[in-house]
C-alpha positions in Angstrom: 61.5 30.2 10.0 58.4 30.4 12.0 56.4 31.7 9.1 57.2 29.1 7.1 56.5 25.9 9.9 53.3 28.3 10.1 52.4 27.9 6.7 53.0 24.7 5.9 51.0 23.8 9.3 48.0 25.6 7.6 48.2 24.2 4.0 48.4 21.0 6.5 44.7 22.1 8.5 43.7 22.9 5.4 43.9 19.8 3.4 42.9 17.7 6.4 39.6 20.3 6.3 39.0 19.8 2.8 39.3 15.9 3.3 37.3 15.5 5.7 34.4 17.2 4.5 34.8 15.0 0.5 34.4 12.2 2.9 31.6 13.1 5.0 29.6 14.2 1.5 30.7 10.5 0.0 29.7 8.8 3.2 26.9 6.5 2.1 25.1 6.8 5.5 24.4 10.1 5.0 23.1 9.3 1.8 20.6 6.7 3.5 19.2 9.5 5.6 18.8 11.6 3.0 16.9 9.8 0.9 14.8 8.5 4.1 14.0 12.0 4.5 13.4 12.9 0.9 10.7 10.0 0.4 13.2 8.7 -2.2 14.2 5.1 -3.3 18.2 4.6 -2.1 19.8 0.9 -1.7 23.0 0.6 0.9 24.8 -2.6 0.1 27.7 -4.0 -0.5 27.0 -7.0 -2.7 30.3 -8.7 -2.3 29.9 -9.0 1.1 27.3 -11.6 2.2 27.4 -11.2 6.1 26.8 -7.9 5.5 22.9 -6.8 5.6 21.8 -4.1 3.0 19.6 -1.2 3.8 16.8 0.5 1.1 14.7 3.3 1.9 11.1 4.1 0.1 8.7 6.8 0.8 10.4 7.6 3.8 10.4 4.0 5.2 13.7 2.6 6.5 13.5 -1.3 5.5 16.6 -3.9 6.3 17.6 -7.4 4.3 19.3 -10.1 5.5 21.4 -11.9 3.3 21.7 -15.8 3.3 23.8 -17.8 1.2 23.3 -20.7 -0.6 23.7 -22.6 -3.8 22.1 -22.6 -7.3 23.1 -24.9 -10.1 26.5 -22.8 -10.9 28.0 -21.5 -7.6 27.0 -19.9 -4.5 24.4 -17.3 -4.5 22.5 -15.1 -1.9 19.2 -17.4 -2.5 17.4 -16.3 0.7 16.5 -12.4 1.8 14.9 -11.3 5.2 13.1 -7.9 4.8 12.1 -6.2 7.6 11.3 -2.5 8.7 13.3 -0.5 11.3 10.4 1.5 12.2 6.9 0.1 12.0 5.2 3.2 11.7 6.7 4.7 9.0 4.6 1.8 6.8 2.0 4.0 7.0 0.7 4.7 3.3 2.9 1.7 1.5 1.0 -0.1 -0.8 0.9 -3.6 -2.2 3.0 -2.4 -5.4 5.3 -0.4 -3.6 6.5 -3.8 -2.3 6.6 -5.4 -5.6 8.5 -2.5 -6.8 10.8 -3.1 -4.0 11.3 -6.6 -4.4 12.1 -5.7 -8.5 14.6 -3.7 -7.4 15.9 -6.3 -5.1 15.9 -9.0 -7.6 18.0 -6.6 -10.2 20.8 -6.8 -7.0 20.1 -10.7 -6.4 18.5 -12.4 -8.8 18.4 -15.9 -7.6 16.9 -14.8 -4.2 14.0 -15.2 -2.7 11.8 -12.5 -0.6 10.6 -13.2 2.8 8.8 -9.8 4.6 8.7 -10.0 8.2 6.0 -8.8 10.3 4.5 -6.7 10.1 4.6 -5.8 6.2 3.9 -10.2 5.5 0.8 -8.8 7.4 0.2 -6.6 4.4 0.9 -9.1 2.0 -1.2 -11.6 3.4 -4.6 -9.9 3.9 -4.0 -8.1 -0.2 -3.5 -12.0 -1.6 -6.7 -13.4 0.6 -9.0 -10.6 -0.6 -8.5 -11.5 -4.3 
């Protein structure tokens, strides 16, 4: 009788293992930081939730929108994104189209919003529009 409360306890431990580690492969967090430290282009959102800000990483630069609400002629639309950086000095090496690629790439996700970048990447933007 013990063998068998044995056995089923580790076909229990088991599963729980096996679980655990699907969910901690499917967890998109980790996904985030992988691609932060791949230098690769990842968006975390969840687009049906508008109090929720969405994360995107880009040549190894951690960058975070916020999401406002508001209305276009049909319904209500995110119309209004904050994009800032988590780290300043990971901008290092970001050029003018990598932000237009970015904001492309934000538009496909929200495509009535517009793109505000908060210092210091506006900084960027700024000085690249009055040299032209």
């Amino acid at each position: 009788m013990a063998i068998i409360i044995f056995r089923i306890l580790l076909i229990i431990a088991i599963a729980l293992i096996i679980y655990t580690w699907i969910q901690y492969l499917r967890n998109p967090e980790r996904k985030l930081r992988i691609s932060q430290e791949n230098q690769e282009f990842y968006l975390l959102d969840e687009q049906n939730n508008n109090k929720k800000n969405f994360q995107l990483t880009y040549k190894g630069c951690l960058f975070i929108g916020e999401k406002y609400l508001g209305t276009t002629e049909d319904a209500f639309e995110v119309v209004d994104i904050h994009v800032t950086v988590k780290n300043p000095l990971e901008l290092r090496g970001l050029t003018r189209e990598d932000l237009y690629f970015l904001e492309q790439e934000i538009l496909i996700h929200y495509p009535h919003a517009s793109i505000t970048w908060k210092h210091p990447i506006n900084e960027l933007v700024i000085t690249q529009i009055t040299k032209e």
